[in-house]
C-alpha positions in Angstrom: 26.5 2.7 -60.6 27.6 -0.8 -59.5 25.3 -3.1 -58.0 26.6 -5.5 -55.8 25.7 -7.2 -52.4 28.8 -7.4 -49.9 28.0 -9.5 -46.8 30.3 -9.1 -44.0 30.9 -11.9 -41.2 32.2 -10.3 -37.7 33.8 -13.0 -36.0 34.7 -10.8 -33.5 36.3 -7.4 -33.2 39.4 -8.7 -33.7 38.9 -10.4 -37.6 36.5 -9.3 -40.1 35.5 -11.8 -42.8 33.8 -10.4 -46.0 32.2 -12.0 -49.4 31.7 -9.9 -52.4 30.9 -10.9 -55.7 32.4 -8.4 -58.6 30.5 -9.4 -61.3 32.7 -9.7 -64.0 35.8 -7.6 -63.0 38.1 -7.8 -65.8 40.8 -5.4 -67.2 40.5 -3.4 -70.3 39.9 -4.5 -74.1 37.6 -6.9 -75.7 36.5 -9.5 -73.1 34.0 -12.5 -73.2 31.2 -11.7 -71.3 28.0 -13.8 -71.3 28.9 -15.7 -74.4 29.3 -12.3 -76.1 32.5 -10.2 -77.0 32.0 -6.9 -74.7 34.4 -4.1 -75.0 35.9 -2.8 -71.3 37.4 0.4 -71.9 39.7 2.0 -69.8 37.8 4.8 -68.3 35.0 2.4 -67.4 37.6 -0.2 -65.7 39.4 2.7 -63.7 35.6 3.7 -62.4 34.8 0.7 -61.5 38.3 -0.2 -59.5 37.8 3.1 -57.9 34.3 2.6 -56.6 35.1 -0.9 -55.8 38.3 -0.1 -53.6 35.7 2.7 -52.1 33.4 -0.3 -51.1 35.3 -2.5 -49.8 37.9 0.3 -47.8 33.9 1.3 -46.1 33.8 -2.4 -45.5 37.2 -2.2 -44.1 38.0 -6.8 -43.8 40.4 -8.4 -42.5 39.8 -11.0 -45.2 37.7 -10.7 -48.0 36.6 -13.4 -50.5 35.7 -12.4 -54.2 33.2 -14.2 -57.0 33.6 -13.3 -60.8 37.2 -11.9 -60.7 38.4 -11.9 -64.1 41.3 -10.3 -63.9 44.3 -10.7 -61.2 45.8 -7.6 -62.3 42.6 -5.2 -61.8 42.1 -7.7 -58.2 45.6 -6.4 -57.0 44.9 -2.7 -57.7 41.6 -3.0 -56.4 44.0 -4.1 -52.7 46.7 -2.2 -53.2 44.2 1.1 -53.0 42.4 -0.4 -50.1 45.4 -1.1 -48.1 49.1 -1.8 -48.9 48.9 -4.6 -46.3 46.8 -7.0 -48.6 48.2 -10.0 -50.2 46.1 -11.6 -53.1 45.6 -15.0 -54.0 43.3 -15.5 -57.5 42.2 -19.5 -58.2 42.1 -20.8 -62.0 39.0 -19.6 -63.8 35.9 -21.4 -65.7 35.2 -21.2 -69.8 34.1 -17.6 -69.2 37.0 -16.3 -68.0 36.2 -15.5 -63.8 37.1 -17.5 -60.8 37.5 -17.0 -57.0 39.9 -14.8 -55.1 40.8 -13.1 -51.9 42.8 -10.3 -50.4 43.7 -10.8 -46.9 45.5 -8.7 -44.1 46.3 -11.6 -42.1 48.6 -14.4 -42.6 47.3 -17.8 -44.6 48.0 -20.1 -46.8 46.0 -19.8 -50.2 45.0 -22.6 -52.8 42.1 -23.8 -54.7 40.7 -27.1 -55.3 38.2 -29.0 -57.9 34.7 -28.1 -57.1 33.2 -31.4 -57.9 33.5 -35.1 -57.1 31.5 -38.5 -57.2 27.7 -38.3 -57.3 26.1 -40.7 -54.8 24.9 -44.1 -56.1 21.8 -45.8 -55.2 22.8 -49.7 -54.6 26.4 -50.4 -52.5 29.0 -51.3 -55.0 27.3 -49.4 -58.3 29.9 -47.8 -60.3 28.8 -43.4 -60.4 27.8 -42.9 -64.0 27.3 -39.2 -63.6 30.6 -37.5 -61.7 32.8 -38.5 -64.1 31.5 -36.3 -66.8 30.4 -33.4 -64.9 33.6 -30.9 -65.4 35.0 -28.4 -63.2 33.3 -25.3 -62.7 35.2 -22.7 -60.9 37.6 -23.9 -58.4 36.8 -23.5 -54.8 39.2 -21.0 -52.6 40.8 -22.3 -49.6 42.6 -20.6 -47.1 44.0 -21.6 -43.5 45.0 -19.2 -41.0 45.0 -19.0 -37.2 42.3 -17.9 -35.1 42.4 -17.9 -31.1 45.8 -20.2 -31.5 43.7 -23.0 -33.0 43.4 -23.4 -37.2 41.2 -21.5 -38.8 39.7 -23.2 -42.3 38.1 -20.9 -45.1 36.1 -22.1 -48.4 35.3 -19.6 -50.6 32.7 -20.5 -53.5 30.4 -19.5 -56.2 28.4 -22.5 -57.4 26.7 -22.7 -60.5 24.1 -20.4 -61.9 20.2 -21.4 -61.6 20.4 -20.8 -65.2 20.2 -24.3 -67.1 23.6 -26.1 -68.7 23.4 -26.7 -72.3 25.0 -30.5 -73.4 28.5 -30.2 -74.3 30.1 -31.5 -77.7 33.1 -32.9 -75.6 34.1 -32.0 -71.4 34.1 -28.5 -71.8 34.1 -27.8 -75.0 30.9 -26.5 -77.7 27.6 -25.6 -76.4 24.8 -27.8 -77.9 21.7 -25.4 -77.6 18.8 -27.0 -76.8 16.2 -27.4 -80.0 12.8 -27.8 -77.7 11.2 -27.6 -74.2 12.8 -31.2 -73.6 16.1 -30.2 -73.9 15.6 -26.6 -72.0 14.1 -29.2 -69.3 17.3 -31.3 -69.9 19.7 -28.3 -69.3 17.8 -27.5 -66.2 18.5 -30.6 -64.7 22.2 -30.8 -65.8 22.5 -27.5 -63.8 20.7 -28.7 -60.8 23.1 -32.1 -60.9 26.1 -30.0 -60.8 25.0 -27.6 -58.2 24.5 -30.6 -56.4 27.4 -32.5 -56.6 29.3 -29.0 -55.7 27.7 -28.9 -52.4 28.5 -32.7 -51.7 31.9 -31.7 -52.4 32.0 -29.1 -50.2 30.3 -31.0 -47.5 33.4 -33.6 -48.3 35.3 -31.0 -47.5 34.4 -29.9 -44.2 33.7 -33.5 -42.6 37.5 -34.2 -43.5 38.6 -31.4 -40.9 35.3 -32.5 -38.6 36.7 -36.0 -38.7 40.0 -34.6 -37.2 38.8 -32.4 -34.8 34.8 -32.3 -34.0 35.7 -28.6 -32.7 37.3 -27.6 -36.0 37.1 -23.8 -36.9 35.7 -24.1 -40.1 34.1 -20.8 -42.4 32.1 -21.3 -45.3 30.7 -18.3 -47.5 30.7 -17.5 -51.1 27.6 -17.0 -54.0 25.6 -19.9 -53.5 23.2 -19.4 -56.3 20.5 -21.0 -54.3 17.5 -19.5 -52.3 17.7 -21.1 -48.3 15.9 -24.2 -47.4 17.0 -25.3 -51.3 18.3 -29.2 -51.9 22.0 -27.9 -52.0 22.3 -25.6 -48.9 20.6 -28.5 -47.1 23.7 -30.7 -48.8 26.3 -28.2 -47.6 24.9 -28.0 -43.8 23.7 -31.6 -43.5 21.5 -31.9 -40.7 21.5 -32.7 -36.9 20.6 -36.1 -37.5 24.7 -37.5 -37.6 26.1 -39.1 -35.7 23.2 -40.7 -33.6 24.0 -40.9 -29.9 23.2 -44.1 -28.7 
């Protein structure tokens, strides 16, 4: 038995928008999986596409977005015995091998883009001593389609685990385990920083379209690792206090 959580999003009757996360779908043989080699047999790979394709036909989307997809090939059977009418798009993955992707009924352009940028300084004019060691995580999804003739923007996402992040012996590379509390207390902020500068970076994103158009059709939804009213969900939906009316 799978356990999963699949949210749908009814627009309206018309377009059904769905996030699932797949926890670790990968195709057969020896796979890394939580640091650890795991073995994904065949059998057990087939069971699992079936059950997911059985899922996700109940859910029945027009578009659905997917966390932890490890393998485009097992993605595309997963569509192709849902409905023949899907098109897949799978963005680059992270060190342990997953990523975003989607499957989509309707027409739209598909890409991904870096998941982190600058962190904020305190004092105009400081140079950011963080961002520009914090590396890439897994890359955000982004798709544009058309919804009631006006653009339709999607982000896709699945920000970093609550679990902490160990120092690195170069960007991206070894894992230093931590030796003592300190360090464990070290990693924990580390993760918090980059959960962090994730959401600024999605809020980056959105306020570009919200600059164009103040109306702009805009869709957010993904794993957000984070429980509500947390620092980053606050950072990706701002607040009601911009722009002040005068």
């Amino acid at each position: 038995v799978i356990s999963v959580t699949a949210i749908s999003a009814i627009i309206n009757s018309m377009l059904k928008i769905a996030t699932y996360n797949l926890r670790n779908l990968f195709d057969e043989g020896m796979r890394v999986s939580y640091g650890k080699e795991t073995s994904f047999p065949k059998v057990f790979i087939d069971g699992v596409i079936d059950e997911l394709a059985e899922v996700i036909a109940g859910i029945n989307p027009d578009i659905l977005v997917a966390q932890e997809v490890g393998s485009e090939l097992s993605f595309k059977r997963i569509a192709e015995k849902v409905s023949p009418e899907f098109i897949t798009f799978h963005a680059p993955v992270d060190a342990r091998g997953i990523g975003n992707a989607a499957m989509t009924k309707v027409s739209a352009q598909m890409s991904s883009t870096i998941d982190v940028t600058a962190f904020p300084v305190f004092v105009e004019g400081s140079v950011d001593a963080i961002g520009s060691d914090v590396v890439s995580s897994r890359q955000f999804l982004t798709m544009e389609t058309v919804y009631d003739d006006r653009p339709l923007y999607i982000y896709a996402l699945h920000l970093k685990a609550l679990t902490g992040y160990p120092m690195r012996k170069t960007k991206g590379g070894v894992r230093i385990p931590p030796q003592n509390q300190h360090e464990e207390s070290d990693a924990i902020i580390r993760s918090s920083v980059l959960r962090l500068i994730q959401a600024r970076r999605l809020r980056e994103l959105v306020d570009a379209h919200f600059t164009v158009d103040q109306n702009a059709q805009i869709i957010v939804l993904g794993d957000f690792n984070n429980p509500e009213r947390s620092d980053v969900l606050n950072t990706i939906t701002s607040s009601d206090h911009y722009p002040e009316t005068q």
